[in-house]
Every structure is written in C-alpha cells, then in structure tokens.
C-alpha positions in Angstrom: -9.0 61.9 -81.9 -12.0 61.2 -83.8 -13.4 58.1 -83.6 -14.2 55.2 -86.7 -17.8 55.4 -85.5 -18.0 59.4 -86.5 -16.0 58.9 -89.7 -18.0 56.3 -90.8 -21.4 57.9 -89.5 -19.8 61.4 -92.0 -19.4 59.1 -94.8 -22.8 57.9 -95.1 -24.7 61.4 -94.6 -22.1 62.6 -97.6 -23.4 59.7 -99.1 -27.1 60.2 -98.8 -26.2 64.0 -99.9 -24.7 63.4 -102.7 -28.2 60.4 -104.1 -30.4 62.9 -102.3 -28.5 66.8 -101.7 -29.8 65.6 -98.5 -28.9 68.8 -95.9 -26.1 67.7 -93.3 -27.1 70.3 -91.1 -30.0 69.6 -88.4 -33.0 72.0 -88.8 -34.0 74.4 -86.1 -35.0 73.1 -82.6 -34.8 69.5 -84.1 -33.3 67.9 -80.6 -36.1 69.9 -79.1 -38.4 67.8 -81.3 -36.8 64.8 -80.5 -37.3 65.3 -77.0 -41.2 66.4 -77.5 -41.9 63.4 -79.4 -39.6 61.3 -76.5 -42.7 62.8 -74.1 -45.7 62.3 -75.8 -44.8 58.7 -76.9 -45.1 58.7 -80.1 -46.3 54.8 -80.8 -46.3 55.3 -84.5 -42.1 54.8 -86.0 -40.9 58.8 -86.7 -37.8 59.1 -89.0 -35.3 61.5 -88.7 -32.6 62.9 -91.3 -30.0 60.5 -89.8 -32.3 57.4 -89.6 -30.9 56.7 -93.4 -32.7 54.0 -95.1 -36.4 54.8 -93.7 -36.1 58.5 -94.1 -34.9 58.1 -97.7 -37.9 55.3 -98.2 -39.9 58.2 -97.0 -38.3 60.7 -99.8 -38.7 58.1 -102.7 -42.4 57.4 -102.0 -43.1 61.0 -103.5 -44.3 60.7 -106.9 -42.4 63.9 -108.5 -38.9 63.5 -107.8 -38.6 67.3 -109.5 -39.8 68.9 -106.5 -38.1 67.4 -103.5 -37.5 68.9 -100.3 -35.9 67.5 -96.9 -38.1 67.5 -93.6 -37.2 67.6 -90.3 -39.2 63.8 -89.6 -41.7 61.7 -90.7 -44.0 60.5 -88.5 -46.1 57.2 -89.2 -49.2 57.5 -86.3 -50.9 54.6 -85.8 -54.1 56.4 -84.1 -55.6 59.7 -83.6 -53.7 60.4 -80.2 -50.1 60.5 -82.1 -51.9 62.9 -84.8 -52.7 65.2 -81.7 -49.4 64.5 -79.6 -47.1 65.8 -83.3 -49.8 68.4 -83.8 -48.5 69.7 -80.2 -45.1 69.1 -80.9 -45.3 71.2 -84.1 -47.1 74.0 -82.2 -44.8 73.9 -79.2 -41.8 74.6 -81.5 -43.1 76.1 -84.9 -42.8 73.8 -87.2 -45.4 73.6 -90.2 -47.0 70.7 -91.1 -48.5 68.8 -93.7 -50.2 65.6 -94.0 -49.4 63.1 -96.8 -51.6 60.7 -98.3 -50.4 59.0 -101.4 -47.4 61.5 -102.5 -48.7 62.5 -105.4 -48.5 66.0 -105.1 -47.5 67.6 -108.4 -45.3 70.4 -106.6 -43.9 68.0 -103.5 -47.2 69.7 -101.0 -47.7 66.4 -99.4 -43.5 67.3 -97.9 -44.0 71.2 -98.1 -42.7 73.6 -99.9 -39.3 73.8 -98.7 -36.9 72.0 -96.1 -37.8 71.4 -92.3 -41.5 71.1 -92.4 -43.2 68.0 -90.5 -44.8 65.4 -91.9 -48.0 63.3 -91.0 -47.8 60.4 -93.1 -51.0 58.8 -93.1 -50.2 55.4 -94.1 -51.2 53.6 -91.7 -54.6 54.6 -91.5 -55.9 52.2 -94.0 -59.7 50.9 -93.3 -62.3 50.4 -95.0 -65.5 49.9 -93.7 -68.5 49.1 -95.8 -72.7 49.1 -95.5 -74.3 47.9 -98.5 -77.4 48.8 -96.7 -77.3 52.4 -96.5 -74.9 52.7 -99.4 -71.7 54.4 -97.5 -67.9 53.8 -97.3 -65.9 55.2 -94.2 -62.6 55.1 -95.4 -59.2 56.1 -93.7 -56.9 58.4 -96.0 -54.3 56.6 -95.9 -55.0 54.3 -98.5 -54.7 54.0 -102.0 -57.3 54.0 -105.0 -56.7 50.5 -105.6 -57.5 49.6 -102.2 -60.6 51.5 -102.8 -61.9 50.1 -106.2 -60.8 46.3 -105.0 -63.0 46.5 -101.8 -66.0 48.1 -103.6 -65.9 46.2 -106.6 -66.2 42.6 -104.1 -69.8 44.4 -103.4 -70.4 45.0 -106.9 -70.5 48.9 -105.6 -67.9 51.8 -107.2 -66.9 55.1 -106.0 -66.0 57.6 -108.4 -62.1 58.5 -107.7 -59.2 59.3 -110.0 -57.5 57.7 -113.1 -54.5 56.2 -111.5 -55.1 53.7 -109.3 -51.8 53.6 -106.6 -52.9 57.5 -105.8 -54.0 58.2 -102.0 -57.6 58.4 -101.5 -57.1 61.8 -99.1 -55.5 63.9 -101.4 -57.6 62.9 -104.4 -60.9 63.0 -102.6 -60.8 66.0 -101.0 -59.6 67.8 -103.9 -61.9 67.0 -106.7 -61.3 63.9 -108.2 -61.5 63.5 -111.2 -61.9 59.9 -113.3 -63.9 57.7 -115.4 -67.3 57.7 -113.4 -67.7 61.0 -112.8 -70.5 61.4 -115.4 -72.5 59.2 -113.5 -71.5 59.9 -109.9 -69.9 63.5 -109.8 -66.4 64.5 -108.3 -65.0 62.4 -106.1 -65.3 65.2 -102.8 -69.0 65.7 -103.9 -70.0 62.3 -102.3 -68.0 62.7 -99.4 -70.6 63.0 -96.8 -68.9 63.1 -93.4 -65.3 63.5 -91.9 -63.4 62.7 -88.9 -60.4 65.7 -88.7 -57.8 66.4 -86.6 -57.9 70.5 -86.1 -54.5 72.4 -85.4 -55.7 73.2 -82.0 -55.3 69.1 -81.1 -59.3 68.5 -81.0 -60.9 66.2 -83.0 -64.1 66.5 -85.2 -65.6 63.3 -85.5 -68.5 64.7 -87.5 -67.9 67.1 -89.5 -71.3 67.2 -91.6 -71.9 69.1 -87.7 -69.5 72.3 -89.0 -71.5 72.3 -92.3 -69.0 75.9 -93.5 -66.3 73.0 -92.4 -67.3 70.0 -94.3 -68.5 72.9 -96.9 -64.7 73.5 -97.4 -63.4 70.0 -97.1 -65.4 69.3 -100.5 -62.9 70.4 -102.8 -60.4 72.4 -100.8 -59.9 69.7 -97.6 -56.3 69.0 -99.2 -55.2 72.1 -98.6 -54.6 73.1 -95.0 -57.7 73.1 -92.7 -56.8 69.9 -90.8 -55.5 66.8 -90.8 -58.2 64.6 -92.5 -58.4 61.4 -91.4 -61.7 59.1 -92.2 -64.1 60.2 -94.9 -67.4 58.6 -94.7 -68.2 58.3 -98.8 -71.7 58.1 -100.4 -71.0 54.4 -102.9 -72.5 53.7 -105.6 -74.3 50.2 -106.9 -73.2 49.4 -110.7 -73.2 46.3 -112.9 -70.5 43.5 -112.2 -69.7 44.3 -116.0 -68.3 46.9 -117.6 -66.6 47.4 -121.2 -63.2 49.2 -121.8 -62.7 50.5 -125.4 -60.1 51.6 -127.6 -59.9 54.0 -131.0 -57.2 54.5 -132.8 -56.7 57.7 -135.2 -54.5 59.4 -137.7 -52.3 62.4 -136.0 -53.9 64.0 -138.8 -57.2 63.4 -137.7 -56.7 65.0 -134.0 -59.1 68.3 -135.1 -62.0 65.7 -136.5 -62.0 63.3 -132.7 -62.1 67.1 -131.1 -64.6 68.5 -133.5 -67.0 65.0 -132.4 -66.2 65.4 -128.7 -67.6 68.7 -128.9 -70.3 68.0 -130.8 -71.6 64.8 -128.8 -70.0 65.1 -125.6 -72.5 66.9 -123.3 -74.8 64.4 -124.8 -73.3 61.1 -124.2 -75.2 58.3 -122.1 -73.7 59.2 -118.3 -72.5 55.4 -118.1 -70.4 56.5 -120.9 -66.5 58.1 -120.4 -63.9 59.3 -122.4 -60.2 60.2 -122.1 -58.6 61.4 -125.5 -54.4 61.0 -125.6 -52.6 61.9 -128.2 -48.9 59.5 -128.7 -46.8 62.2 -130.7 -44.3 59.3 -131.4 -46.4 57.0 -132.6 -47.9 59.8 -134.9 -51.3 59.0 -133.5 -54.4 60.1 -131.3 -56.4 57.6 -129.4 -59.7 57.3 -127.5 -60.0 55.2 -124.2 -63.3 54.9 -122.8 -65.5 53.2 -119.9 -68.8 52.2 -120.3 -70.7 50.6 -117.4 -72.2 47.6 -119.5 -71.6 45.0 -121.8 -69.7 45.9 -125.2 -73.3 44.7 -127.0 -75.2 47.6 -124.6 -72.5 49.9 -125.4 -73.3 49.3 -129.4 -76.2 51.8 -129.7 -74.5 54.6 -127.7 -71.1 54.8 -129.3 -72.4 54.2 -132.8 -72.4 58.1 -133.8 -69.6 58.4 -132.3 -67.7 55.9 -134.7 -69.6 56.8 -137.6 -68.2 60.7 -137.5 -64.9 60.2 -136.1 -63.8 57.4 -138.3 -61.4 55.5 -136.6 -58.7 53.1 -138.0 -58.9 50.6 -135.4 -62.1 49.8 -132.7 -61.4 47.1 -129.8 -63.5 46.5 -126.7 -62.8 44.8 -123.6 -65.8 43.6 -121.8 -65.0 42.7 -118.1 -65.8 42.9 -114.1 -65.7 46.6 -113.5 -62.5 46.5 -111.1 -60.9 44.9 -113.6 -61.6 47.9 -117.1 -60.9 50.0 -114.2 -57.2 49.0 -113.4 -57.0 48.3 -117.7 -57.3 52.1 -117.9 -54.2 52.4 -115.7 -52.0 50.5 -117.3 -52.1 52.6 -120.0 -50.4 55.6 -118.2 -48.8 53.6 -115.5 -48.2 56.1 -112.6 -44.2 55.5 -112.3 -42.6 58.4 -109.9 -40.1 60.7 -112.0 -39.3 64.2 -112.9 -42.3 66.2 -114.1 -44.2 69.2 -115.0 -48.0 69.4 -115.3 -50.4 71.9 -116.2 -54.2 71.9 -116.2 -57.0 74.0 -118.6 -60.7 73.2 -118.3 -62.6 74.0 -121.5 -66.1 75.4 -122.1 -69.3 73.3 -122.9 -68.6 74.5 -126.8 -66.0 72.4 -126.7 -62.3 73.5 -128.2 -62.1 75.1 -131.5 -60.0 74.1 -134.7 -57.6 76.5 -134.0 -57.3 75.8 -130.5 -56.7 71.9 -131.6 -53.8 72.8 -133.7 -52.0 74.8 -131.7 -52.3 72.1 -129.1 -50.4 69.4 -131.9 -47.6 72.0 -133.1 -46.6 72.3 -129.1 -47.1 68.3 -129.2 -44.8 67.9 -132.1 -42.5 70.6 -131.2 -41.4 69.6 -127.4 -38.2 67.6 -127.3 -39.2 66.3 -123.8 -41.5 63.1 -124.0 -45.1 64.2 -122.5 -49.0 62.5 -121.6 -51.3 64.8 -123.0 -54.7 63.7 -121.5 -58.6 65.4 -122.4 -60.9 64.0 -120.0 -64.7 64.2 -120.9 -66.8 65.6 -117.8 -69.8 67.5 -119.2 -73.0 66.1 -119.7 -73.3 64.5 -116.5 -73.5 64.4 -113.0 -70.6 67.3 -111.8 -72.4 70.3 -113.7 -75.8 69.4 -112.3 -74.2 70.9 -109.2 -74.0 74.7 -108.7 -70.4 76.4 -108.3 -71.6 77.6 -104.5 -72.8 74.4 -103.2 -69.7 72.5 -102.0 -66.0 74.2 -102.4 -65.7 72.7 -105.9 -66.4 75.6 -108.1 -65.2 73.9 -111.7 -69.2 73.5 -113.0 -70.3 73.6 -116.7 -67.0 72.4 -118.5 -67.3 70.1 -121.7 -63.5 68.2 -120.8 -60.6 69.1 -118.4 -57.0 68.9 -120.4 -53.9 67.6 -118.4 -50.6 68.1 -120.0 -47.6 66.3 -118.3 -43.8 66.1 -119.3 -41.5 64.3 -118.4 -38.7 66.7 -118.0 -35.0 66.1 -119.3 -34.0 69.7 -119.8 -34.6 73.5 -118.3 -35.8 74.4 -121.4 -38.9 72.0 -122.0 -40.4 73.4 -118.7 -40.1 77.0 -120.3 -42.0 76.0 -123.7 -44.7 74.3 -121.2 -45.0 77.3 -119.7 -44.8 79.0 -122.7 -47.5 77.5 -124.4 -49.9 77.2 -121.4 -50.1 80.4 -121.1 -50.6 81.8 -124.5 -53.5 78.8 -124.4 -55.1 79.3 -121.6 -55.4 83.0 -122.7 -57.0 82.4 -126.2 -58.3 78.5 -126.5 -59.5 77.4 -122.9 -61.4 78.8 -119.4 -60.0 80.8 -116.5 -60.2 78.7 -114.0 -57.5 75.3 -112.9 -57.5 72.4 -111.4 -56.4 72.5 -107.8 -55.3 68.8 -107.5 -52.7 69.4 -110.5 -50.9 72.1 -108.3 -48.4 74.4 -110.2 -46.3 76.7 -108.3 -45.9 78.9 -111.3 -49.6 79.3 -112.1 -50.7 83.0 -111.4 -53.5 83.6 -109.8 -53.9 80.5 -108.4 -56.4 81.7 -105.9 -59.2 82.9 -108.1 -58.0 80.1 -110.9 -58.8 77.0 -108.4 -61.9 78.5 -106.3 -63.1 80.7 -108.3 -65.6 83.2 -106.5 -65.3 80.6 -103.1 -61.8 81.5 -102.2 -63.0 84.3 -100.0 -65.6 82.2 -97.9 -62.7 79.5 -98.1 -60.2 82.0 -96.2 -62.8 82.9 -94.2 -63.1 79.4 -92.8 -59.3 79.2 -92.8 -59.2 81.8 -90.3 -61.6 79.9 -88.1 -60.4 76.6 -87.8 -56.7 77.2 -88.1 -56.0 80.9 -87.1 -52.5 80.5 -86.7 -51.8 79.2 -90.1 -50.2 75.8 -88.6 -51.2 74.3 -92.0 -49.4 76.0 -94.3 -47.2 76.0 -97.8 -47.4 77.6 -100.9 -50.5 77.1 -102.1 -52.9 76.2 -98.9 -56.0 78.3 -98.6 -54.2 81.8 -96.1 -55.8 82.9 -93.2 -55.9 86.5 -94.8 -55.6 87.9 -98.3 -56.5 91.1 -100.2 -57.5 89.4 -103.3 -61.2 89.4 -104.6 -62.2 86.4 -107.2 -65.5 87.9 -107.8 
C-alpha cells in the first residue's frame, strides 16, 4: 500500500512542476552527491530538488525567468573550505559548475546552460573591507552593487560599477562593467587589482596579481569559467560628496538631432560628465539622463552646448550626495526579474549616422513587445585610454554601447529582435559585443566579445582549468579552431 506520506510528498513535486516544469526525475549520481557532500561537511545550507521552498527561492532569485534551467543543488558556502569540498564533489562525479553572484545572467549562465549543473552561490560572501589610505576596496562577490555604492559613498569614495544597483558585484566586475563613472574611472574589471580564486583543482590563489596571464584574464573574462572568484581587491576612487542627476526631455521626432549632438560632443565631454539616452516609444518621446560629479551650478558651463543644439522641451536637475543620484538613476529602469531578450552593439567614435537612428525608431515603433532601449555614452574618457591588449577587455575606442531589452510576451517579438539586430549590427554599428549582455544566439560570440584576446584567453583556460570543470555555453573552451585575428 502506498503510504499518505508518498502521496502527499507526489502531490507537491507535481505541484512545483507544474509553477516551475520542475523535472521529477533525480539527475545522474545525485545520491552519490548527497553522500559526498554528507563527507566533506558541507557547513554552508545545500538545496536539493526536493527541498521545495529553498530550492524554488533559489530558482526565483534569477533575474531572466526566460532562461530557466533545474540544477541538481545549490550550495550556500560560508568559507573557502566548502568552495573546495563542492569543487571536489563536482570532480569526483562530473558535474559542471558555475558560480552565481547576483543572477543576472541574461541567458540563466549563473544556473548553466541546461539542467543538472551545480551551483556555488556566493551569497554569503559579502565583505567589504575598506583603506582610505591606500585607496582599495577588497570586496567578497557575493554582494550586490548597492552594497557597494552604500559603503563607499560613507567615505565619500565611488567605484565605477554598473547601472542597476541590486546586480552582483562578481559577475559585473569581472566582466566589464559598464555605468555612469566610467568616463572618469574606466570599466569596472580595469581597477580590479587583485583576486583571491578558488581553481578547479581545489587550490586557492590568494593573490592573483602573482599569475599576472591569470589576473590578465580575470579583467574582463573572470565571469566566465576560470575559477570560482571570490574576493576582488578594487582600486576606489575619491569624488565630491555632491553630485547632480539631470533629466531632458525630447520630441520622438527629435531622436536623429539628440544622436546627431552625442556624436558630435560626446568624445569631448568633461570626464565628470555621463550620459545614457532612452527612448519611451509609448510616451512618444526620447530622453537624456545624465550624472555629473558636481553641483548643478558647476555642471552649467559643461552642458550648456549640449542644450543649446539639442533643444530640449523640458531640463530638470537633481543635485544630491553622490549615493543618492546614483540609486535616482535606478529607479528609472528598476531591475524587476521577468522574461527577456537583450542584445548589445557598440558603436564607433563617429558616432551613429542618420540612417542608422532611423532604422533604430521604426524597429522601436514597430515591436509589439514593450522594450528599454538604452545608449550609454563611454568615449572620451578613461576606458579608451586603455589599449585592447592590456587587460582581457578588448572593447576600446567606442563613442556609446547600445542595449536593447524586451520584455517578451510572444515567440515572434524575439524573432524581429533578432531580426533587426542583425541587419544593424551589419550596416549601422561595430563588430564586436558585450560579453556581460550574453546572447546564446549571437554568432561568433568568440571573436564578437574578445576580439583578437580570445586565443590568449583559451590559452589560459587550458592552464588553469584543463579539464573544462567550468563550463556552459559560452565560457572561454579549453580548445578551439577559431582565429579572431
């Protein structure tokens, strides 16, 4: 007879399948796992398919619920010795892993690319520690940006790190990041300075600036399978407790003159000085945020041009403590988790022609799925003054980086996206992407993220994790026949 206990226990994993098409069946060698972690003593809490609530807690902290696949556990470690004790339990009995930071991952990396991987969730490691004096940060991945800005900001200091703020810091760092202060500062993964990794052999490098081809790599590739990063010591910046957030409205109409300025001025713009163009197809209009670090009345004499050619309808300024314009910024594209489709284009220090800009606004007003279309400014500053070659961050010498995100409601919106992207990345924008906006659809993804470094990258690959332990779709291979030269 079977008992109330196993009807009940079938009820709730149909449940479960049917809110999540979570799998019933166990994955490969999972009681094996079990047991492995049962061993090692795990310390850190590790949920399994049938531990319900904390594994689906687990599934609903990723960002893109488009992309969702099922892993065999999560494990939470609370210090390096659990990273080391999963890595050997992966090792032992074949299971790939990836390490997640914030969940942001545009394609689900941060849970792999398809069921039955292991993940490290690094949420727990979540310290900050500070010198003013020598000007460094060592900061655990787990946390978020927030977290970041908040701490800094206390010490009237800033790091240069993304646009949303609840992203993780290990994800985003290591991959780029791109935001508001990267005029003035550079990517995010160009003032990393030092690492502490976990390898997939179990060892850990607690200096990587000692492996310079290693902390070479981590600088704009660490995201994406070399090791389990877990402390980055960051190079902070001192800035003024003030800093002015500003807002310009436009005419739809008037999307090709704002282009036509940004072009113009852009590499020329005082380095305190940001801009992120968006245009709101609903509300027929294109608008201009901005950061300055300064007052609004220092910000007068720089923006002025700016103003006088673009001709807005509507000017407003917010002058404020920098934390503060910072977290404004986000909550003008709150970073909600849903269902969603992103590409990325970076565009040449001549900016984007006319007929580039309209062909951007008939896709615009053409796609029946709601989307953020997002130009960030990045030339005339800091990340060109830095050679392709010098850290694994090849993207040098751009005028803006474009982001494109629906929201997607139907099969057909993600075709037009692709659709258009690739007609426009043909005839209006570079080559090369945006590694940190993943897109499992993008071809030549190799040579379009690391341009002429993806050899040395696989090379290092090969070195540090020869057996491929770190692995999904799109992490650097331990071989390949393809040249980006």
């Amino acid at each position: 007879m079977i008992s109330y206990v196993y009807i009940i226990f079938l009820l709730i994993t149909a449940i479960h399948a049917t809110i999540f098409h979570l799998p019933v069946n166990k994955c490969p060698q999972e009681d094996s796992l079990r047991k492995c972690f049962d061993q090692h003593y795990i310390k850190g809490s590790v949920h399994f398919r049938d531990d319900f609530v904390d594994y689906n807690k687990d599934i609903k902290f990723e960002y893109n619920r488009l992309v969702i696949y099922f892993p065999v556990a999560f494990v939470h470690p609370v210090d390096i010795l659990d990273i080391q004790n999963t890595i050997r339990c992966g090792v032992k009995l074949n299971f790939p892993i990836v390490a997640r930071s914030g969940g942001h991952s545009y394609e689900g990396y941060s849970i792999g690319d398809k069921d039955c991987y292991l993940v490290v969730d690094l949420v727990n490691f979540n310290k900050i520690t500070v010198n003013t004096t020598s000007q460094i940060a060592i900061v655990e991945t787990g946390n978020i940006l927030e977290s970041l800005h908040y701490k800094l900001s206390q010490l009237s200091f800033a790091f240069p790190a993304g646009i949303c703020s609840n992203i993780g810091v290990g994800g985003l760092i290591l991959g780029g990041g791109m935001g508001f202060l990267n005029r003035k500062f550079g990517m995010s993964s160009d003032n990393i300075l030092d690492a502490q990794i976990v390898l997939a052999n179990g060892t850990v490098v607690n200096n990587a600036k000692e492996y310079p081809e290693l902390l070479w790599a981590i600088r704009g590739a660490g995201n994406f399978g070399y090791g389990i990063v877990t402390a980055l010591t960051l190079r902070i910046h001192p800035i003024q407790k003030i800093a002015t957030f500003f807002h310009f409205i436009y005419d739809f109409d008037q999307t090709p003159l704002v282009f036509s300025v940004v072009n113009q001025l852009g590499n020329n713009l005082y380095q305190n000085l940001t801009l992120l163009t968006k245009m709101g197809i609903s509300q027929r209009s294109t608008y201009v945020y901005g950061v300055y670090l300064g007052s609004v009345y220092e910000l007068q004499s720089y923006i002025q041009d700016f103003i006088k050619l673009s001709k807005p309808k509507n000017v407003s300024y917010t002058e404020d403590e920098s934390y503060n314009v910072l977290m404004l910024i986000d909550g003008f594209d709150p970073p909600k988790a849903g269902f969603f489709k992103v590409k990325s284009f970076f565009i040449d220090s001549t900016g984007i022609s006319y007929e580039g800009v309209r062909y951007i606004m008939r896709f615009v007003e053409s796609l029946k799925c709601h989307l953020h279309f997002n130009v960030l400014l990045i030339g005339g500053g800091r990340v060109n003054e830095i050679k392709r070659k010098e850290t694994a961050f090849v993207h040098r010498g751009f005028l803006y980086h474009i982001e494109i995100k629906i929201f997607v409601t139907s099969k057909t919106c993600i075709q037009e996206l692709e659709n258009f992207s690739h007609h426009f990345q043909r005839r209006y924008a570079n080559f090369e992407s945006y590694q940190n906006i993943n897109d499992k659809q993008l071809d030549n993804w190799q040579c379009r993220y690391y341009g002429e470094n993806f050899e040395k990258l696989v090379k290092i690959k090969r070195e540090y994790d020869p057996y491929n332990l770190f692995r999904w779709n799109q992490s650097i291979p331990t071989n390949t026949e393809i040249s980006c030269y």
